[in-house]
Backbone as a chain_set.jsonl record, in Angstrom:
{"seq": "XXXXXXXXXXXXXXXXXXXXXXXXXXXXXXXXXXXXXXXXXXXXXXXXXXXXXXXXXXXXXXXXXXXXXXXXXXXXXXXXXXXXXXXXX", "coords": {"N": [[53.216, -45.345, 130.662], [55.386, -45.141, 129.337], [57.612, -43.345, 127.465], [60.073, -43.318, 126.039], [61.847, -45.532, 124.877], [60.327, -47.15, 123.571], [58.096, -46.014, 122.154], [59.531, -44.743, 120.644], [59.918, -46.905, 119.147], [58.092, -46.855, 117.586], [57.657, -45.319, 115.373], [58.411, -45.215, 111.896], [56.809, -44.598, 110.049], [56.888, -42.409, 107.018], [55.967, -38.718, 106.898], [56.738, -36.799, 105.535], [58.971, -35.903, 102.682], [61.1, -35.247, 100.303], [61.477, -32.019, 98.62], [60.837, -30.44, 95.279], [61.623, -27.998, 95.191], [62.913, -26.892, 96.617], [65.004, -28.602, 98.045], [64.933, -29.926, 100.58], [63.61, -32.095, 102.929], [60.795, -31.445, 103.768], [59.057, -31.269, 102.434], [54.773, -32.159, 102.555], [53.194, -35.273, 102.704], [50.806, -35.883, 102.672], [49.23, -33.391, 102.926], [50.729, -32.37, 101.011], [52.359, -30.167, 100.535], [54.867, -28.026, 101.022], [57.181, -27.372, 104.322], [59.101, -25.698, 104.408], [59.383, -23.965, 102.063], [57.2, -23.473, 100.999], [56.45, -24.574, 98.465], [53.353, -25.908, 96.379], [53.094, -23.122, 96.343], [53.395, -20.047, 94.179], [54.763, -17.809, 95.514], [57.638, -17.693, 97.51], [57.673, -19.121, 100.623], [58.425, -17.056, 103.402], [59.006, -15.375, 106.64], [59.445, -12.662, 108.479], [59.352, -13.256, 111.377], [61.586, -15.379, 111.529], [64.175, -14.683, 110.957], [66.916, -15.821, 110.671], [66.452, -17.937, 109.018], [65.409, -16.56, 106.875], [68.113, -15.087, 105.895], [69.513, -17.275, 104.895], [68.852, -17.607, 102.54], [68.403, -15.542, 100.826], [69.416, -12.583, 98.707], [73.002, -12.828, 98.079], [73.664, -15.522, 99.083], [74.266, -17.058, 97.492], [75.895, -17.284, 93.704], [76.061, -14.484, 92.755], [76.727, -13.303, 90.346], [75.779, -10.919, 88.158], [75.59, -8.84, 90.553], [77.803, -8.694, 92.447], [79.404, -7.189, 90.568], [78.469, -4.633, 91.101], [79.062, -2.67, 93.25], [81.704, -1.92, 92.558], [81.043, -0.677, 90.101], [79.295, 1.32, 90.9], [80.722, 3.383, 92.495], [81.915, 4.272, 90.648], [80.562, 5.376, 89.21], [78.735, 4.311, 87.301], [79.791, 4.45, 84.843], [81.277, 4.04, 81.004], [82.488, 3.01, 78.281], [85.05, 4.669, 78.432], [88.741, 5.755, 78.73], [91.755, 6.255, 80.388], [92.794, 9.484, 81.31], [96.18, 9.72, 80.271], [99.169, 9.437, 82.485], [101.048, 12.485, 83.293], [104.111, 13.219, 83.945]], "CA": [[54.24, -44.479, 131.236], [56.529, -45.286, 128.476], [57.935, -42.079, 127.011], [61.222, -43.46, 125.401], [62.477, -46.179, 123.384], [59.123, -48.081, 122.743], [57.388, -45.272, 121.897], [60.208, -44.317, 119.545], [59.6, -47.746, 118.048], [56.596, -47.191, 116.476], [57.92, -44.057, 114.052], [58.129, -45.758, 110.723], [55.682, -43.31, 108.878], [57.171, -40.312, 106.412], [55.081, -38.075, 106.634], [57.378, -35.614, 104.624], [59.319, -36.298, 101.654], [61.981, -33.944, 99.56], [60.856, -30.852, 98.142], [61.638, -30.54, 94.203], [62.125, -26.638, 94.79], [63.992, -26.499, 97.967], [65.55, -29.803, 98.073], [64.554, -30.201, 101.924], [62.822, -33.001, 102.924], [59.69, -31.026, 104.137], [57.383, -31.346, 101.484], [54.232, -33.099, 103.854], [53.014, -35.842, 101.473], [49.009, -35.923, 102.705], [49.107, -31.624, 102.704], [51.347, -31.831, 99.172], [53.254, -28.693, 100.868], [56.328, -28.186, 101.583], [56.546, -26.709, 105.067], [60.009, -24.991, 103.943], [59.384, -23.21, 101.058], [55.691, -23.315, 100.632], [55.487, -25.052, 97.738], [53.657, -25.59, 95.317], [52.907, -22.061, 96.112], [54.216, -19.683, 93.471], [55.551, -17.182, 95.838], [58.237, -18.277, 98.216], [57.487, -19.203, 102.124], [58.984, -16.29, 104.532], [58.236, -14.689, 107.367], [59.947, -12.184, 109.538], [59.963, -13.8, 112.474], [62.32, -16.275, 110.952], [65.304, -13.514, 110.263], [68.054, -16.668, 110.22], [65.831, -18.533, 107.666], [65.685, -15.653, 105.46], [69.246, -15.336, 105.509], [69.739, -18.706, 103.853], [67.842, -17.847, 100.926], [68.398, -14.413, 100.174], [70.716, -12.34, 98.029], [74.233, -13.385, 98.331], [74.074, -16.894, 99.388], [74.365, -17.799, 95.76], [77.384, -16.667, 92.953], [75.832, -12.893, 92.72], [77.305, -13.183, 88.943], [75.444, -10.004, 88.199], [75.364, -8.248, 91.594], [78.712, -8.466, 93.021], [80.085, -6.276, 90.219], [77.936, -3.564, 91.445], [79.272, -1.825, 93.71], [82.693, -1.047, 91.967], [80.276, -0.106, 89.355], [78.528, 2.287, 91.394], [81.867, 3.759, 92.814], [82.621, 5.025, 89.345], [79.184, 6.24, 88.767], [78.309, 3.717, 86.155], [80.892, 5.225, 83.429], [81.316, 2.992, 80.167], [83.399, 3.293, 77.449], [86.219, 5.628, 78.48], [89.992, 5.46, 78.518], [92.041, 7.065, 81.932], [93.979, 10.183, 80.924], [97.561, 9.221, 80.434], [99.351, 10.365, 83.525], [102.564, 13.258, 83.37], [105.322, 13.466, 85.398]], "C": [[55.533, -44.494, 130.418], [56.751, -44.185, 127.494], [58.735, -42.32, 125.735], [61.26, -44.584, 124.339], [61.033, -47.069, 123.001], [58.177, -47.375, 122.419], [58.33, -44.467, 120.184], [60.262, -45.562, 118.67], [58.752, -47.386, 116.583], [56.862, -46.146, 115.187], [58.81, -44.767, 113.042], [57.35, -45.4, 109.645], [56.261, -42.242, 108.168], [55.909, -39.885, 106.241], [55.622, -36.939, 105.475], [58.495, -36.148, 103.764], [60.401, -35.548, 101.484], [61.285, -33.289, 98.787], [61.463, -31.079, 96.506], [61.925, -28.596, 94.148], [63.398, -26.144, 95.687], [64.838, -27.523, 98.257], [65.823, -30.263, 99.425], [63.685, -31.268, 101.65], [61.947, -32.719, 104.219], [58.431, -30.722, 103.339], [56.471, -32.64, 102.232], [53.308, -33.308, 102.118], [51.3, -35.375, 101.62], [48.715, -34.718, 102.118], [49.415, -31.538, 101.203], [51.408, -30.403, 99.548], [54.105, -28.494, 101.009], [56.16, -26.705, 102.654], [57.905, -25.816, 105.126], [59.952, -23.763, 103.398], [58.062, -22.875, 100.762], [55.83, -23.407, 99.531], [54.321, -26.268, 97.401], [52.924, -24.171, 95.066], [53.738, -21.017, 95.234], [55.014, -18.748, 94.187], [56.289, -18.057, 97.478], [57.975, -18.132, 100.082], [58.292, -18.531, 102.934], [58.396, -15.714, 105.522], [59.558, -14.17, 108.323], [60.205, -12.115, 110.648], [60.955, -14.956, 112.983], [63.883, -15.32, 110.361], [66.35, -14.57, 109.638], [67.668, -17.541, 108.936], [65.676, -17.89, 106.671], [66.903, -15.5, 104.885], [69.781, -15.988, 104.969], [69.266, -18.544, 103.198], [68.258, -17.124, 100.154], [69.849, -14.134, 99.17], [72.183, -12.408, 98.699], [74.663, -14.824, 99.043], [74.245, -18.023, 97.851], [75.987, -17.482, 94.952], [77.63, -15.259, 92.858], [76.164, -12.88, 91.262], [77.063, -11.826, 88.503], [76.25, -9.063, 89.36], [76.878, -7.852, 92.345], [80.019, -7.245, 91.679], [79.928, -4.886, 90.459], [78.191, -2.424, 92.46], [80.479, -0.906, 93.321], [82.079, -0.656, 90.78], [79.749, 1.512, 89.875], [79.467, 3.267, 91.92], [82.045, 4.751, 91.973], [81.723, 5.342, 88.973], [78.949, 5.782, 87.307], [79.039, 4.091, 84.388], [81.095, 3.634, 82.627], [82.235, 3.276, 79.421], [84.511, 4.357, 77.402], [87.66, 5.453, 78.637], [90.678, 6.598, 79.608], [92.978, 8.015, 81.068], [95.419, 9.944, 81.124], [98.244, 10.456, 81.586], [101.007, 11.626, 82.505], [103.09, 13.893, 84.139], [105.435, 15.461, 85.746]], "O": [[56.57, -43.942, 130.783], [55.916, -44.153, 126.59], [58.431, -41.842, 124.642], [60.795, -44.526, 123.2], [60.986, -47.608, 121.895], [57.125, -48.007, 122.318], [57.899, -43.944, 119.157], [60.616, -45.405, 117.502], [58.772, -47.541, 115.362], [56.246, -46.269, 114.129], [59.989, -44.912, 113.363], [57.315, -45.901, 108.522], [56.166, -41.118, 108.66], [54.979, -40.429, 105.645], [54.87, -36.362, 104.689], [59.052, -37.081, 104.341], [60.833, -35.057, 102.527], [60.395, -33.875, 98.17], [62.451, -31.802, 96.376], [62.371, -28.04, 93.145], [64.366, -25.4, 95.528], [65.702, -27.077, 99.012], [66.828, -30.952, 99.6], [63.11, -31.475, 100.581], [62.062, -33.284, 105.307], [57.337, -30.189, 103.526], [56.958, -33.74, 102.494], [52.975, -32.598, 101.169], [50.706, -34.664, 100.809], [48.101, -34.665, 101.052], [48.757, -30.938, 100.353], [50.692, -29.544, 99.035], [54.409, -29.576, 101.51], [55.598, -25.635, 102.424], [57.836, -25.036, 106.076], [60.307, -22.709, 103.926], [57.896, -21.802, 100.183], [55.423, -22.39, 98.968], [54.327, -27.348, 97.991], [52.31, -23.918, 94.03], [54.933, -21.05, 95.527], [56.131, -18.636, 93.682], [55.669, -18.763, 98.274], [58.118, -17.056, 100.664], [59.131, -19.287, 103.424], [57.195, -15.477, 105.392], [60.429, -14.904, 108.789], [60.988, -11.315, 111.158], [61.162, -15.379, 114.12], [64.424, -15.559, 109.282], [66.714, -14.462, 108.467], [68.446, -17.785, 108.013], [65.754, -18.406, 105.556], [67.058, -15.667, 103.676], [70.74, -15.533, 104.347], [68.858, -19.62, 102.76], [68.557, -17.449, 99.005], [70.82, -14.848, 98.919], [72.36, -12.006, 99.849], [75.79, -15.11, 99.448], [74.298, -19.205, 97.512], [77.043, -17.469, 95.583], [78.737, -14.721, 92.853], [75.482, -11.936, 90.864], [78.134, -11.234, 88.365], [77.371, -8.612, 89.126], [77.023, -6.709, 92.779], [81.103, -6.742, 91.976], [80.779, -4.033, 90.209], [77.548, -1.374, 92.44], [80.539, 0.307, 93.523], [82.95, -0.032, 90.173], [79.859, 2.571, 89.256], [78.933, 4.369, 91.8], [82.287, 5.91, 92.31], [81.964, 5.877, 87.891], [78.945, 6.531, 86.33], [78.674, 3.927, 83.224], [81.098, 2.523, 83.158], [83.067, 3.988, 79.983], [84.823, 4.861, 76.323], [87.668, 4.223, 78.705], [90.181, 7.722, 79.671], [93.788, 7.553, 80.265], [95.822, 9.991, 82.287], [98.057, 11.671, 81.651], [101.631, 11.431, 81.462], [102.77, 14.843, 84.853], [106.158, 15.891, 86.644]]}, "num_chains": 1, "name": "protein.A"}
């Protein structure tokens, strides 16, 4: 009938480790999966019934280095090398 603390003794087993892709510690050692990321599958572990877990992954939780110049890019309709007509009063 013991539910609590002598039952919580006995957990002393990892079963799960750290991931080297996701750096969670849900890679399950016996499986050799990670129940995160799914690896060492080459494509990455998602699923749509997980919307908040996608959100942590996806584009813009990073620097964007690329990406975030893009929209004042797109603004100006991708124009390159030009010079603004000097204004007159």
């Amino acid at each position: 009938m013991t539910k609590g603390t002598t039952s919580f003794g006995k957990r002393h087993n990892k079963s799960h480790t750290t991931c080297r892709r996701c750096g969670k510690v849900s890679f399950h050692i016996q499986k050799s999966t990670c129940s995160s990321c799914g690896y060492p599958s080459k494509k990455m572990r998602q699923y749509n019934w997980g919307q908040k877990a996608k959100g942590r992954r996806t584009t813009g939780t990073g620097r964007m280095r690329y990406m975030k110049t893009m929209t004042r890019k797109f603004k100006n309709g991708f124009r390159e090398g030009t010079q603004a007509k000097k204004q007159t009063a």
